[in-house]
PyMOL commands that place a pseudoatom at each C-alpha (Angstrom):
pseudoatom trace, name=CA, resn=UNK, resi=1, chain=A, elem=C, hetatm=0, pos=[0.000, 0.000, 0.000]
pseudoatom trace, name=CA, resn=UNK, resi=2, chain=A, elem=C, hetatm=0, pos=[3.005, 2.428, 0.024]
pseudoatom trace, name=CA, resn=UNK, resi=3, chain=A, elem=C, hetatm=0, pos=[2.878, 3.148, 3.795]
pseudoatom trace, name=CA, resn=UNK, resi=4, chain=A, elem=C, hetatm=0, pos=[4.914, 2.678, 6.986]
pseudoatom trace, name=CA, resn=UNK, resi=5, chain=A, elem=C, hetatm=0, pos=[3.365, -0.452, 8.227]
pseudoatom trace, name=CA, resn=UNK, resi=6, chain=A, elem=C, hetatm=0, pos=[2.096, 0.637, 11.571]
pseudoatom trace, name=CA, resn=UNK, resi=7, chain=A, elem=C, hetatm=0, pos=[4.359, -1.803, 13.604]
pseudoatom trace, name=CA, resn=UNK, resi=8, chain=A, elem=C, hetatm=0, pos=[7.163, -0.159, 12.534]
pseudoatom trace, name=CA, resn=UNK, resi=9, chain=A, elem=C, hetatm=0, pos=[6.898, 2.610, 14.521]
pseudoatom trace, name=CA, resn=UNK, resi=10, chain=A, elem=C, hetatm=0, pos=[7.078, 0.664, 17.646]
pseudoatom trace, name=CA, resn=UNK, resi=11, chain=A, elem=C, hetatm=0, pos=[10.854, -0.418, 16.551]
pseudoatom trace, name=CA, resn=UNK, resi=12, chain=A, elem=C, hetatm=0, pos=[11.368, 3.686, 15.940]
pseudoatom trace, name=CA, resn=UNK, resi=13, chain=A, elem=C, hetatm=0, pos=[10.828, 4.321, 19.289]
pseudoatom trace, name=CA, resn=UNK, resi=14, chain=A, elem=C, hetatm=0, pos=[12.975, 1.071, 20.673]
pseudoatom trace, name=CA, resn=UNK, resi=15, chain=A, elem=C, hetatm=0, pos=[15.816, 2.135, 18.661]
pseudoatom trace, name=CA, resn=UNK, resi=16, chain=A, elem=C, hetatm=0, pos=[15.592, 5.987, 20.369]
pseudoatom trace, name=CA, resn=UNK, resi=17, chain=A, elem=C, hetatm=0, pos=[15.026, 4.229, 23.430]
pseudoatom trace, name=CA, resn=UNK, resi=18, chain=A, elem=C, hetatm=0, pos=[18.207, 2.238, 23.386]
pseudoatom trace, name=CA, resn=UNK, resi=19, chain=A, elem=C, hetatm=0, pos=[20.163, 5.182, 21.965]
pseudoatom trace, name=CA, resn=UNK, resi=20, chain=A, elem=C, hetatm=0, pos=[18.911, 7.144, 24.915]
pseudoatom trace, name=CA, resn=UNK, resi=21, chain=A, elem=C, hetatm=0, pos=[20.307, 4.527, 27.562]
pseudoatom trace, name=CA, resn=UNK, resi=22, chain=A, elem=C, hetatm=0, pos=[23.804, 3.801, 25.758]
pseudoatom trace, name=CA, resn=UNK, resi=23, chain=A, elem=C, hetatm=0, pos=[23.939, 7.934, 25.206]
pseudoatom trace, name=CA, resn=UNK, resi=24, chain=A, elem=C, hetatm=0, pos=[22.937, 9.400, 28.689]
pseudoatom trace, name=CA, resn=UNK, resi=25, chain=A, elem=C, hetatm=0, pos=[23.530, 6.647, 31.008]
pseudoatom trace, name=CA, resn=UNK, resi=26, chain=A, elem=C, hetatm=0, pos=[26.406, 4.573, 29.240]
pseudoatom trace, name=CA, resn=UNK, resi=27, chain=A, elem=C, hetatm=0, pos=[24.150, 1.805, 29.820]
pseudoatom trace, name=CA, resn=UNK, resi=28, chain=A, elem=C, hetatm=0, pos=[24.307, -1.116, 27.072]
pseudoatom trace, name=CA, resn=UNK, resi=29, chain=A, elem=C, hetatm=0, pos=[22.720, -4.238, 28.610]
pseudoatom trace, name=CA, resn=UNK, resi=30, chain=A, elem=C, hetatm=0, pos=[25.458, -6.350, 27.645]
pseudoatom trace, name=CA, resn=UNK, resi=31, chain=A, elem=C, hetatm=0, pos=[27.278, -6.842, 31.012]
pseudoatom trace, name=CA, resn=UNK, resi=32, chain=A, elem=C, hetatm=0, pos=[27.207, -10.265, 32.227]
pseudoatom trace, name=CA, resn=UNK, resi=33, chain=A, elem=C, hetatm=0, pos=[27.087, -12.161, 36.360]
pseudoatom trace, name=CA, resn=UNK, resi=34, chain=A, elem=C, hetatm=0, pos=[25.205, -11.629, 39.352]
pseudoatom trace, name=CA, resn=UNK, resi=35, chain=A, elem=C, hetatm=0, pos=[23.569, -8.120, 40.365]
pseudoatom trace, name=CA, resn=UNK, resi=36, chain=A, elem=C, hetatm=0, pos=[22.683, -7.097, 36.604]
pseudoatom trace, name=CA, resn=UNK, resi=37, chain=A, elem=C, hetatm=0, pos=[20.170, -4.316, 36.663]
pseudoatom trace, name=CA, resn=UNK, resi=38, chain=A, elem=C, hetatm=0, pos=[18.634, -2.678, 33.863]
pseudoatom trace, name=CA, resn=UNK, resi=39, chain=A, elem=C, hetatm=0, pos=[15.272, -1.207, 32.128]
pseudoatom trace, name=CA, resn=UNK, resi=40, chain=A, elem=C, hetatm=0, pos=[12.484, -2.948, 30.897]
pseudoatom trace, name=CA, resn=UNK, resi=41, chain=A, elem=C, hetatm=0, pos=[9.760, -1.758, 29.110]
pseudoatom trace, name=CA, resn=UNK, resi=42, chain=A, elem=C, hetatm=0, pos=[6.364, -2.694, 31.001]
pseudoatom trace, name=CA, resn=UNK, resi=43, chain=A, elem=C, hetatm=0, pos=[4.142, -0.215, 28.736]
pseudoatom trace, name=CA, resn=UNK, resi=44, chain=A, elem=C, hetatm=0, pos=[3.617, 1.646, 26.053]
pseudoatom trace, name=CA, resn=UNK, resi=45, chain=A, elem=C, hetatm=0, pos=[1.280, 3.899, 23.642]
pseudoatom trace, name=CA, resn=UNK, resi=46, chain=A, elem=C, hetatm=0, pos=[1.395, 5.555, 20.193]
pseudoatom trace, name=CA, resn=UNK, resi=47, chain=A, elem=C, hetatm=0, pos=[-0.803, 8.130, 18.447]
pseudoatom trace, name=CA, resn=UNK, resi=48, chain=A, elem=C, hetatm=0, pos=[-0.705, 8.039, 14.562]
pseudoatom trace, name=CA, resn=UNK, resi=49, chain=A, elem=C, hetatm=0, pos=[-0.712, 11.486, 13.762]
pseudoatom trace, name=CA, resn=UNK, resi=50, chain=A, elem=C, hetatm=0, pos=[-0.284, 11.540, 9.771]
pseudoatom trace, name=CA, resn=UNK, resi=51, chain=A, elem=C, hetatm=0, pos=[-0.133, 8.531, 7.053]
pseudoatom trace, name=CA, resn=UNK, resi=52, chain=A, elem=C, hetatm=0, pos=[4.338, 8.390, 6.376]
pseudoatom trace, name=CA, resn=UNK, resi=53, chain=A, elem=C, hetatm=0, pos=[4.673, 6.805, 2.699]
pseudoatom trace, name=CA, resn=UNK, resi=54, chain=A, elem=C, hetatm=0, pos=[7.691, 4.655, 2.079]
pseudoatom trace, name=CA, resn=UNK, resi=55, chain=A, elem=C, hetatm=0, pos=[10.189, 5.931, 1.601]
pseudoatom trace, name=CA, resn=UNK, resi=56, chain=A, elem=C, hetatm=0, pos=[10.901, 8.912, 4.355]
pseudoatom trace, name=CA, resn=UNK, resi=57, chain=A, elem=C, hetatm=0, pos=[12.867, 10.114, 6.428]
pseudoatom trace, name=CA, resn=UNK, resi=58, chain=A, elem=C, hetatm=0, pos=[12.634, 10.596, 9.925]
pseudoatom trace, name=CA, resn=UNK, resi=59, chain=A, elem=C, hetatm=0, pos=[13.972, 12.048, 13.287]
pseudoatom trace, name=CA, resn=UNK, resi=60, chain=A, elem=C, hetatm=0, pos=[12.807, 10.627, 16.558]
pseudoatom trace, name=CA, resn=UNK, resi=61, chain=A, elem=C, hetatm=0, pos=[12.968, 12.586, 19.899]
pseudoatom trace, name=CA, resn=UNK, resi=62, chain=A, elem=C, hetatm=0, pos=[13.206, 11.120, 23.153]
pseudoatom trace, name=CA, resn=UNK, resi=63, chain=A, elem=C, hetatm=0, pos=[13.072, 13.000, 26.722]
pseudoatom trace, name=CA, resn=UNK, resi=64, chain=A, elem=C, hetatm=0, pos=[12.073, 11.520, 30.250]
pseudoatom trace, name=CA, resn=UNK, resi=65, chain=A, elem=C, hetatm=0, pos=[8.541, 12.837, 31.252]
pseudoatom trace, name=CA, resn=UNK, resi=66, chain=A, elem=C, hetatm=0, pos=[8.657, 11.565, 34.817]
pseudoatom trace, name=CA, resn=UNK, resi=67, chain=A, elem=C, hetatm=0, pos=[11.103, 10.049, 37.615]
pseudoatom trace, name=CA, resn=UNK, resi=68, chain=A, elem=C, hetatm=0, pos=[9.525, 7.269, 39.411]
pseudoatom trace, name=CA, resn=UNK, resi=69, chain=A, elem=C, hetatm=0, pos=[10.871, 5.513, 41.852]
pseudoatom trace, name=CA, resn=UNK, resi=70, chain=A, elem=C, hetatm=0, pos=[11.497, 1.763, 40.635]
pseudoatom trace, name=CA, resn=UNK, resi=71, chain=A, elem=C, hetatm=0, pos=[10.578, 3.390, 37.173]
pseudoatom trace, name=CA, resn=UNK, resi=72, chain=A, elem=C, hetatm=0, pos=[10.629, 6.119, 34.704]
pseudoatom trace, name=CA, resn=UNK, resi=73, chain=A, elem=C, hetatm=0, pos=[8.274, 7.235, 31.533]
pseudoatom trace, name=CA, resn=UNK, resi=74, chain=A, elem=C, hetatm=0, pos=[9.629, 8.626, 28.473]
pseudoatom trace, name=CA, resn=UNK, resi=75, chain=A, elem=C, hetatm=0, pos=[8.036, 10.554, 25.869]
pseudoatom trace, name=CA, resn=UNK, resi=76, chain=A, elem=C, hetatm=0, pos=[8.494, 10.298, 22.120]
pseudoatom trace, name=CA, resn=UNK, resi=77, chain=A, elem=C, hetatm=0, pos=[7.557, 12.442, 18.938]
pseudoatom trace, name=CA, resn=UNK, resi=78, chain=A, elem=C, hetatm=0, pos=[8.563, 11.121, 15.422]
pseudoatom trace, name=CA, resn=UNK, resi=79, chain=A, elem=C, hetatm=0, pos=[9.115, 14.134, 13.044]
pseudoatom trace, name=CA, resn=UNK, resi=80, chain=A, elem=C, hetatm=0, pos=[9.251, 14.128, 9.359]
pseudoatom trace, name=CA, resn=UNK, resi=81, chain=A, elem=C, hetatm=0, pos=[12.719, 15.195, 9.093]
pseudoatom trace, name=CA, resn=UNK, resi=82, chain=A, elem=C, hetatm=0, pos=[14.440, 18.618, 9.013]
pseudoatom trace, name=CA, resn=UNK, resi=83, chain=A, elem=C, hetatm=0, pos=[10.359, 19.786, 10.060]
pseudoatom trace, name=CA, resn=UNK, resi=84, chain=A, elem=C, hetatm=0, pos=[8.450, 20.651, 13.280]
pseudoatom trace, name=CA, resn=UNK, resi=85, chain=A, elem=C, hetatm=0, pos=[5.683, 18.010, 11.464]
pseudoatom trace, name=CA, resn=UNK, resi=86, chain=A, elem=C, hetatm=0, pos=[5.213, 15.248, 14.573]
pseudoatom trace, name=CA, resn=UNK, resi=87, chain=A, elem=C, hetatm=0, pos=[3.636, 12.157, 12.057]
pseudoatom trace, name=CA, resn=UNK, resi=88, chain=A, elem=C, hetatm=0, pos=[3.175, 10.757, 15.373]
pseudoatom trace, name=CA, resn=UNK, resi=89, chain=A, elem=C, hetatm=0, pos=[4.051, 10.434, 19.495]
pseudoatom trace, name=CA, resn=UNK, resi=90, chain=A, elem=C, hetatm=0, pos=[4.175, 8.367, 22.328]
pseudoatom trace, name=CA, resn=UNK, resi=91, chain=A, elem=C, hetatm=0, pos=[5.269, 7.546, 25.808]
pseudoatom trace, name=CA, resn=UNK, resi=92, chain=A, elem=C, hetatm=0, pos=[6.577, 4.537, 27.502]
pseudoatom trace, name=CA, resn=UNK, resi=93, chain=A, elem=C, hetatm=0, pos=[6.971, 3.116, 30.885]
pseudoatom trace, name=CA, resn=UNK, resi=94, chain=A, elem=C, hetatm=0, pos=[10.314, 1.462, 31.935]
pseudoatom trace, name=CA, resn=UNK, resi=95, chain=A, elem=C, hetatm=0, pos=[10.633, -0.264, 35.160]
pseudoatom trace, name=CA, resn=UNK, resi=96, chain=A, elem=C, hetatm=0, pos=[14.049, -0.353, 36.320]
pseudoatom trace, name=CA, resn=UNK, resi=97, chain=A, elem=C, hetatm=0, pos=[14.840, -4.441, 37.176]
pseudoatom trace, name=CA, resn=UNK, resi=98, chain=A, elem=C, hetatm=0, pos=[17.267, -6.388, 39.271]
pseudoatom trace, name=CA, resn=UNK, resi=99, chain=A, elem=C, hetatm=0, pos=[17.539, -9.271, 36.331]
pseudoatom trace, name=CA, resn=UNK, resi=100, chain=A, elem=C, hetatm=0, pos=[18.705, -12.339, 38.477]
pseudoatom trace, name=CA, resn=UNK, resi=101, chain=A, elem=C, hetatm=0, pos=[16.087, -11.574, 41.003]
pseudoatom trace, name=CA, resn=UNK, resi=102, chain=A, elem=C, hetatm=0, pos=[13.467, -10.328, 38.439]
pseudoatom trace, name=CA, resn=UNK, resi=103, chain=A, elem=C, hetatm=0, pos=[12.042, -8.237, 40.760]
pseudoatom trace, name=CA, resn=UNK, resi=104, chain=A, elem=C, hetatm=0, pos=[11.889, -4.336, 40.333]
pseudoatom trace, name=CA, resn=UNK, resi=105, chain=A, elem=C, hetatm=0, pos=[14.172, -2.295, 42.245]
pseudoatom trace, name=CA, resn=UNK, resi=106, chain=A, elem=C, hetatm=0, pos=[14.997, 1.354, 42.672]
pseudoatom trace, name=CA, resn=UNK, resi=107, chain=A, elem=C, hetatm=0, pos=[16.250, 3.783, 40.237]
pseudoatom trace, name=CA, resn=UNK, resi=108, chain=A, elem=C, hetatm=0, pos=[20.198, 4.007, 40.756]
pseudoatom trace, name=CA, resn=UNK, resi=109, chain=A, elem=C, hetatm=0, pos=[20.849, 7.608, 42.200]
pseudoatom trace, name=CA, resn=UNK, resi=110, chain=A, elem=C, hetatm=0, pos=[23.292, 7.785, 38.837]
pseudoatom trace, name=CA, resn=UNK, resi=111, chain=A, elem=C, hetatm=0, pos=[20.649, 6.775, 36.346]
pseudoatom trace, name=CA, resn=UNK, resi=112, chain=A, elem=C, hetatm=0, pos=[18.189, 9.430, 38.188]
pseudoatom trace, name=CA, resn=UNK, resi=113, chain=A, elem=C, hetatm=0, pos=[20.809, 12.055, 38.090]
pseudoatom trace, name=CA, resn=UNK, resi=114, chain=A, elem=C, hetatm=0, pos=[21.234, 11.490, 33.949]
pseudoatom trace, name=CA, resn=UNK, resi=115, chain=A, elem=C, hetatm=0, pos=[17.567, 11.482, 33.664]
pseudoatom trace, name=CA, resn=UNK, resi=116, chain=A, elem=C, hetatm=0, pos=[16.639, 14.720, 35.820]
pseudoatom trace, name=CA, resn=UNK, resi=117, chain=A, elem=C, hetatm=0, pos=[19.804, 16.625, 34.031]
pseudoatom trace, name=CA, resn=UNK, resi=118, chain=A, elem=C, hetatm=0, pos=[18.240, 15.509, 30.309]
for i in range(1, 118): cmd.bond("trace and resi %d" % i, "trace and resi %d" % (i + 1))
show_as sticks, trace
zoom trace
């Protein structure tokens, strides 16, 4: 049909979302052994705000909304590039996890410093 498949912009905002963590927080969910924390995504929501044909180009913004305290929500708007046009936004909820224990923990007063300075 010519159009971004509406799926796709789902894996827009996961790859902002994992440029966010390895940018502001060094963060890169590859470290391995006991006490391995990191985010996972428990919820989130998209508006389509205009039809994007294939191809395009695009520019995804990212910024945290809200400091929790075992979690954190960030906010998304995908722009038709070099434009203020938002073709559509979001937000997310990311609960911050102790992996072995798989049990939610608190924020890590480093991670809530990054995301209160950004």
């Amino acid at each position: 049909m010519g159009h971004v498949n509406n799926i796709i912009y789902l894996q827009y905002l996961e790859s902002a979302r994992i440029g966010y963590f390895e940018t502001l927080s060094g963060w890169n969910g590859r470290t391995e052994g006991s006490g391995r924390q990191g985010p996972v995504l428990v919820s989130q929501t998209f508006n389509y705000r205009r039809m994007v044909f294939y191809p395009a180009e695009l520019e995804v913004g990212v910024r945290c909304g809200e400091i929790r305290n075992r979690s954190f929500v960030l906010e998304y708007a995908i722009f038709r590039k070099g434009t203020d046009e938002v073709v559509g936004d979001g937000s997310s909820v990311t609960v911050w996890l102790d992996y072995e224990a798989n049990q939610a923990v608190d924020l890590p007063p480093s991670l809530r410093q990054v995301l209160t300075t950004y």
